[in-house]
C-alpha positions in Angstrom: -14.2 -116.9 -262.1 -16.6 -118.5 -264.1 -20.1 -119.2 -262.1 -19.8 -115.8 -260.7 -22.3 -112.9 -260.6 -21.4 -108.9 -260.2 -23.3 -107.7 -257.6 -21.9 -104.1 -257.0 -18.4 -102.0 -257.9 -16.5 -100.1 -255.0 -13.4 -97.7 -256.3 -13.5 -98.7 -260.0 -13.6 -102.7 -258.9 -16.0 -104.8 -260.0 -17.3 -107.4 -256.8 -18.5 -110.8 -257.5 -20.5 -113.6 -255.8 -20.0 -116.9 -256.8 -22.7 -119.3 -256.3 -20.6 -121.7 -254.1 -20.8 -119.0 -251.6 -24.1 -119.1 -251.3 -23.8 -122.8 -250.3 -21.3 -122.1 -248.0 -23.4 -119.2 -246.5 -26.1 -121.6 -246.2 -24.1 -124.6 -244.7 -22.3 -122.3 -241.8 -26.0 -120.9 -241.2 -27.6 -123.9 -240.4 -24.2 -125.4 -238.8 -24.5 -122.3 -236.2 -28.2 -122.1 -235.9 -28.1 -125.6 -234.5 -25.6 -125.5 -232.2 -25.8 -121.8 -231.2 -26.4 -122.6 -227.8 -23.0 -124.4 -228.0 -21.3 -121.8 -229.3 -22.5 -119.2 -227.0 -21.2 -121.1 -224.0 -18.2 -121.5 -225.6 -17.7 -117.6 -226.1 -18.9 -117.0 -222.5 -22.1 -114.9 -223.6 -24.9 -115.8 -221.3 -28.0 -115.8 -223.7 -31.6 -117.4 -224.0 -31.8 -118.2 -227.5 -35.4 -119.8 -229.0 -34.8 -122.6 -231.5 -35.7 -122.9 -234.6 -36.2 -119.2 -236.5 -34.7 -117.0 -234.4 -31.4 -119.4 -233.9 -31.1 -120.0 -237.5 -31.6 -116.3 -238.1 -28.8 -115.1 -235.9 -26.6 -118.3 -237.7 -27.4 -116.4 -241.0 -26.4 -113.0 -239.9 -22.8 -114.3 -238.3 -22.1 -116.4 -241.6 -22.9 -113.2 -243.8 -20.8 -111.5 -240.9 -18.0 -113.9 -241.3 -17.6 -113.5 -245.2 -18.2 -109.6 -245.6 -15.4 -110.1 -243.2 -13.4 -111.6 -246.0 -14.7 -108.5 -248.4 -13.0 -105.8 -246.0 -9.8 -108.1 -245.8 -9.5 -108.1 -249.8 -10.2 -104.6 -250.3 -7.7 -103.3 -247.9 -5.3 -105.7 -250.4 -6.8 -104.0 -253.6 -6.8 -100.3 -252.0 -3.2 -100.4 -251.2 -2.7 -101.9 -254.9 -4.4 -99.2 -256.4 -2.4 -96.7 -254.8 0.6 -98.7 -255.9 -0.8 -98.2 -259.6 -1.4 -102.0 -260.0 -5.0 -102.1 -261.4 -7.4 -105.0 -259.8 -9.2 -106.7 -262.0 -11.7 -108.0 -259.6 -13.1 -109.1 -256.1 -14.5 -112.8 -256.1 -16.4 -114.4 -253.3 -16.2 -117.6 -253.3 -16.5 -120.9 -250.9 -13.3 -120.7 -249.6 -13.1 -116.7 -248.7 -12.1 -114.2 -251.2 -9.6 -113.4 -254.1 -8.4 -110.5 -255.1 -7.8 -110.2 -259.0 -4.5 -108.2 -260.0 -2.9 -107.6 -262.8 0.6 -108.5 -261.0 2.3 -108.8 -257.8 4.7 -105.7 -256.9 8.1 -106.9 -257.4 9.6 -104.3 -254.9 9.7 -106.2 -251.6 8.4 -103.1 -249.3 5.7 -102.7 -251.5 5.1 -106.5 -251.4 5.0 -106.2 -247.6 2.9 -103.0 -247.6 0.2 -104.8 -249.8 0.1 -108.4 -248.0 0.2 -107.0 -244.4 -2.9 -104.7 -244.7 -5.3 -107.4 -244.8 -4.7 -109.2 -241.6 -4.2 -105.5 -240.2 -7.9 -105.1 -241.3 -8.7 -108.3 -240.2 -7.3 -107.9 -236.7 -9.1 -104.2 -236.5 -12.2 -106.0 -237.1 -11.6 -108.6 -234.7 -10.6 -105.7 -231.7 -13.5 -103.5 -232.2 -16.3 -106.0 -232.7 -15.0 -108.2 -229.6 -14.4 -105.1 -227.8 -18.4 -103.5 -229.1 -19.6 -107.3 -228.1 -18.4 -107.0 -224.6 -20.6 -104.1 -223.9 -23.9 -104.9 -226.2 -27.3 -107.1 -225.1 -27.0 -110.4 -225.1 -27.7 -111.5 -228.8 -26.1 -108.8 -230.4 -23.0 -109.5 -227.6 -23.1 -113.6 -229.0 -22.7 -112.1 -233.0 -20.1 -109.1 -232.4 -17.6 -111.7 -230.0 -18.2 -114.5 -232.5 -17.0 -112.4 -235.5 -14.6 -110.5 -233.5 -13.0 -114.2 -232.9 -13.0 -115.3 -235.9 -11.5 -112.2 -237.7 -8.4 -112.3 -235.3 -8.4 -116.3 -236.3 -8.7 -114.9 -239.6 -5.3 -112.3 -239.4 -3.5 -115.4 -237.5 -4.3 -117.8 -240.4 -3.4 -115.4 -242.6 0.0 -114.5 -241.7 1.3 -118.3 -241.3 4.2 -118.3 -244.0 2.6 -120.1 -246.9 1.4 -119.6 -250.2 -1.3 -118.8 -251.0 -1.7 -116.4 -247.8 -0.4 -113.5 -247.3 2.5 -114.8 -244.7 3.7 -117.0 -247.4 4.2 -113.0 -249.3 5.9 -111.6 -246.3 8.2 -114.3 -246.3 9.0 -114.2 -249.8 9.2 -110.0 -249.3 12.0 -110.3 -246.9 14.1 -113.3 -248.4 13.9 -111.1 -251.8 15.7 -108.0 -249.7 18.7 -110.5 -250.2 18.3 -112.3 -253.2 16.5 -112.4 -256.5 12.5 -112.7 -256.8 12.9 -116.0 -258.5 15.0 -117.8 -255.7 12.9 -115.8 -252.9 10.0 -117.4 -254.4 11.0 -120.8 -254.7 12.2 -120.6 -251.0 9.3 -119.4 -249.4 7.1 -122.1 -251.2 9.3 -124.6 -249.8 8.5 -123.7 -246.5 4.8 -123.0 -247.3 5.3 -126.8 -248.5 6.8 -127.9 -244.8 4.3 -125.9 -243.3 1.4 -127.6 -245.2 3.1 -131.3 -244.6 2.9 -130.5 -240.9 -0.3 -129.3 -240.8 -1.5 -132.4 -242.7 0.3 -134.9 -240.4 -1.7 -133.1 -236.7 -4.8 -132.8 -239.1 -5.0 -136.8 -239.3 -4.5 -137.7 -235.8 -7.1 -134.9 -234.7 -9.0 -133.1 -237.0 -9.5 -133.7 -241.0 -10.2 -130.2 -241.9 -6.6 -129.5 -241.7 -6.0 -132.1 -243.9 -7.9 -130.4 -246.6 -6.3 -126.5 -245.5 -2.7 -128.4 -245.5 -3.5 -129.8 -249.6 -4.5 -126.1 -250.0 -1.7 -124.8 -248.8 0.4 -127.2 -250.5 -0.7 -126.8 -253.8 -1.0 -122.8 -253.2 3.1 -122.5 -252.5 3.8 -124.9 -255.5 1.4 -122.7 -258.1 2.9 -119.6 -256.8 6.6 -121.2 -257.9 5.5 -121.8 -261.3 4.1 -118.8 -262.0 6.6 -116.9 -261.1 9.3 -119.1 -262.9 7.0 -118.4 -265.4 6.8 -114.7 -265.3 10.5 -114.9 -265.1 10.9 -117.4 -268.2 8.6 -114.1 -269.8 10.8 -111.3 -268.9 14.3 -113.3 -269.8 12.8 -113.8 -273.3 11.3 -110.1 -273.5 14.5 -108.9 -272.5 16.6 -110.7 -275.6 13.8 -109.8 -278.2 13.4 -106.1 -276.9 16.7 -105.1 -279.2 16.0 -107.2 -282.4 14.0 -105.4 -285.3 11.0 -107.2 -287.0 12.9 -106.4 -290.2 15.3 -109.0 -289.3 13.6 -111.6 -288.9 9.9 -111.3 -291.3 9.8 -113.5 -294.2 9.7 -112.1 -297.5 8.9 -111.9 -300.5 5.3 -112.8 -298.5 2.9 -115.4 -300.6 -0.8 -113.2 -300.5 -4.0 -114.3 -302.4 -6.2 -112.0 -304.1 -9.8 -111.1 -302.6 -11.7 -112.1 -305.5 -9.9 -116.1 -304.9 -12.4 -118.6 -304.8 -11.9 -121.1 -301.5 -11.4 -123.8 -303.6 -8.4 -122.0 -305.2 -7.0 -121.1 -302.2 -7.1 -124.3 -300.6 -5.4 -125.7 -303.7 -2.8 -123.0 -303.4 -2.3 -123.6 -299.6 -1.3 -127.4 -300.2 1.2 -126.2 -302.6 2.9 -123.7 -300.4 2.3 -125.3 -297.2 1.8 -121.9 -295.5 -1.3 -122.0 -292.9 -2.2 -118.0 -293.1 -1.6 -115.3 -295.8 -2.2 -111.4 -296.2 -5.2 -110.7 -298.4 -4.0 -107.8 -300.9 -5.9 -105.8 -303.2 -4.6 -102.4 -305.2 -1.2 -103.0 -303.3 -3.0 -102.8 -299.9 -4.0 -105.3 -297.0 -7.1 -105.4 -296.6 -7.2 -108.6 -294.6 -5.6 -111.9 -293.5 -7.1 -115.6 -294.4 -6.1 -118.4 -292.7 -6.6 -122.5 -293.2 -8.8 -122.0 -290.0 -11.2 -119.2 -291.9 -12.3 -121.8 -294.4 -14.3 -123.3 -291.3 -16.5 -120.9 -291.4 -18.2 -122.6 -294.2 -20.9 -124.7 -293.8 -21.4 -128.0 -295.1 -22.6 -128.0 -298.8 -21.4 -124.7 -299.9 -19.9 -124.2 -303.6 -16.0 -123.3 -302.7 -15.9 -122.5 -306.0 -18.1 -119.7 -306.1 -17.1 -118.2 -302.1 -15.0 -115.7 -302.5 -12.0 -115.3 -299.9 -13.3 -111.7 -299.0 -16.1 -113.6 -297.3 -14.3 -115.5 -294.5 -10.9 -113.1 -294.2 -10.3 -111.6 -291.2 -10.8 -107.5 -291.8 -9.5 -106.4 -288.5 -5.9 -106.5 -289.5 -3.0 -105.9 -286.7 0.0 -105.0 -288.4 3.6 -103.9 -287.6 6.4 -102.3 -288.5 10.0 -103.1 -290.1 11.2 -101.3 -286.7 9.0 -102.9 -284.6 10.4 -104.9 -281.9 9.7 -108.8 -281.3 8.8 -108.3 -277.6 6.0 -105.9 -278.4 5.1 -108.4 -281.5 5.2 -111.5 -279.3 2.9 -109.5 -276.6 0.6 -108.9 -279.1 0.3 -111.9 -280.3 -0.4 -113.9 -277.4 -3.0 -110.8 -276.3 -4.8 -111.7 -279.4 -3.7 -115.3 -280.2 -2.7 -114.5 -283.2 0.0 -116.8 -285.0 1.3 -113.7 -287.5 1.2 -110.4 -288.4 2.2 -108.5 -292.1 5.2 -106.3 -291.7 3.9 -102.8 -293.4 6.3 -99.9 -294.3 5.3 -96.2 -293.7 4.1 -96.3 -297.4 1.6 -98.9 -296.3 3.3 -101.3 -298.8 3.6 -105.2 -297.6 6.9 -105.6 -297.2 7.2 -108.9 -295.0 5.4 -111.1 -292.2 6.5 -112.5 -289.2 4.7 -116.0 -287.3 5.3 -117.1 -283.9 7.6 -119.7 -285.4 9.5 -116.3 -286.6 9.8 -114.8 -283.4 10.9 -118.2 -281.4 13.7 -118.8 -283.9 15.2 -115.2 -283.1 15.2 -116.0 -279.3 16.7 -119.5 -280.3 20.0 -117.5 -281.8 19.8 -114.9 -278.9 19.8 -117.2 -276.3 23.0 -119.3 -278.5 24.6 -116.0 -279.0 24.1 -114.8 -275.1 25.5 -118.3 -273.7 28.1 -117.8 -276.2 29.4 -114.8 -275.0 29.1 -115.9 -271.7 31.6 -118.1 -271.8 34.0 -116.5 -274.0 33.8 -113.7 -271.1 34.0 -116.6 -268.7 37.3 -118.3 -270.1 38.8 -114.7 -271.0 38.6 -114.0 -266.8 40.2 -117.4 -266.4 42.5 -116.2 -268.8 43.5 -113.1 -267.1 43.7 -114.9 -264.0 46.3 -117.6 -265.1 48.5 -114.9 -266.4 
């Protein structure tokens, strides 16, 4: 999260602040501190409190109470990940609690529940022991323990409502996908998250706008947790069709390359000729590097092009593959790198071929055809059988 600051790692994960915490910090501090006399009456602790350092002191503490609150409640999440294998990226602070940063969601819906319950578990063990610690503490450490104690088990109730982007919302989806497939389990839950947000919304306008802005939350939450995992799903349906077909099927050859010792200006002549946008740089029968319409921008205004050379803006970290290489692991790698194509290399490191994006898209085109294809050639052979 951009704007954020690593302030310490805990079990291999890396926890940042973002600066919008510190606002927030600051703004529930002074909200508190000058209405702590409110709040104490409100939470039945009897308490002389002096105004002005001491009340905005004690507001300070129970804000930084409230979100290290927040901390515990993610790392339970990212604990229970780890054991699960799933790596977490991150911890983020940020105005509006905490995210946890993992690689993926676990598909398997016990270990769904497993991971999503944990934190309102944590949550409500917080709230018990702090309100039960408060009860029995002098007064002004009483007023801090029973006000985070509170808020922690408002924090485990919020937390399980049945909504994206909280961790009810994954429950829900957990136990619908015992039945059915992630996909539809997804987009079922986030239609509820969605009613649940539209209610919310409707009692925030009539009584308090704060809802209003946790209901838009809410909504938008369940309907970016449909897309991605359409998304995710779109992924693995196209990983699955390309995970069979061989790079050798599809790579274009015989492959245009250019020479090292090409002048820019030659290769930009030779580039509107072809109308190819990259080509492997060869020299002694070898790739040594890859220059693309892009690399000429590396030049700055005023320079000769007909005395740069194309081994001076190629690109010398080469990723290659080869003829048996698949198109899934191709396709991964090249939206790891952003990479538009990659030379096809046999085991005598000879250039035998390269395959583009456009390449690899094309494939899934006529495995797709071919799947639906087959579908309903199976389909109207059982309507066959079933007439006769």
């Amino acid at each position: 999260m951009n704007g954020s600051i690593k302030i310490i790692e805990i079990s291999g994960i890396p926890i940042k602040l973002h600066f919008t915490l510190i606002i927030m910090i600051a703004l529930i501090a002074w909200t508190i501190g000058a209405n702590l006399e409110i709040f104490a009456e409100l939470l039945g602790v009897d308490v002389v409190i002096l105004p002005g350092f001491q009340s905005y002191a004690l507001g300070t503490i129970m804000a930084s109470g409230l979100f290290f609150s927040v901390f515990v409640h993610e790392m339970a999440h990212s604990i229970v990940a780890q054991k699960m294998g799933i790596k977490v990226k991150e911890i983020s602070l940020w105005i509006l609690g905490g995210i946890a940063n993992m690689e993926e969601i676990p598909k398997d819906p016990d270990s769904e529940i497993k991971m999503s319950v944990v934190g309102p578990l944590a949550s409500l063990g917080i709230g018990i022991v702090s309100f039960a610690i408060g009860l029995v503490s002098p007064p002004l450490l009483s007023l801090v323990l029973i006000y985070l104690g509170v808020l922690n088990l408002i924090l485990a109730g919020f937390n399980l409502i049945p909504a994206f982007p909280m961790d009810g919302g994954r429950i829900l989806r957990a136990f619908f996908a015992k039945r059915e497939d992630y996909v539809s389990a997804t987009q079922k839950a986030a239609a509820i998250g969605k009613g649940f947000a539209i209610i919310m919304a409707v009692i925030g306008i009539f009584y308090n706008i704060f809802l209003v802005i946790i209901a838009i939350f809410i909504f938008l939450g369940a309907g970016q947790e449909a897309f991605r995992t359409s998304q995710e799903a779109e992924g693995e349906r196209i990983k699955k069709l390309l995970m069979n077909v061989k790079a050798e099927k599809v790579m274009s050859k015989p492959v245009e390359t250019v020479s090292p010792e090409m002048t820019v200006a030659e290769f930009l002549e030779d580039a509107m000729d072809i109308q190819h946008t990259g080509f492997p740089v060869v020299e002694n029968g070898k790739v040594i590097g890859i220059v693309t319409m892009e690399d000429t921008k590396k030049l700055n205004e005023g320079q000769d092009l007909e005395k740069k050379e194309i081994r001076e803006i190629m690109e010398k970290d080469v990723i290659y593959f080869g003829p048996g290489d698949t198109l899934d692991e191709i396709l991964e790698k090249m939206e790891e790198k952003d990479v538009g194509r990659f030379p096809i290399i046999n085991e005598r490191e000879e250039l035998v071929g390269i395959i583009t994006r456009s390449d690899v898209m094309r494939s899934f085109k006529r495995m797709t055809d071919i799947t639906s294809l087959k579908q309903r050639i199976k389909k109207g052979d059982e309507i066959s059988l079933k007439s006769d």
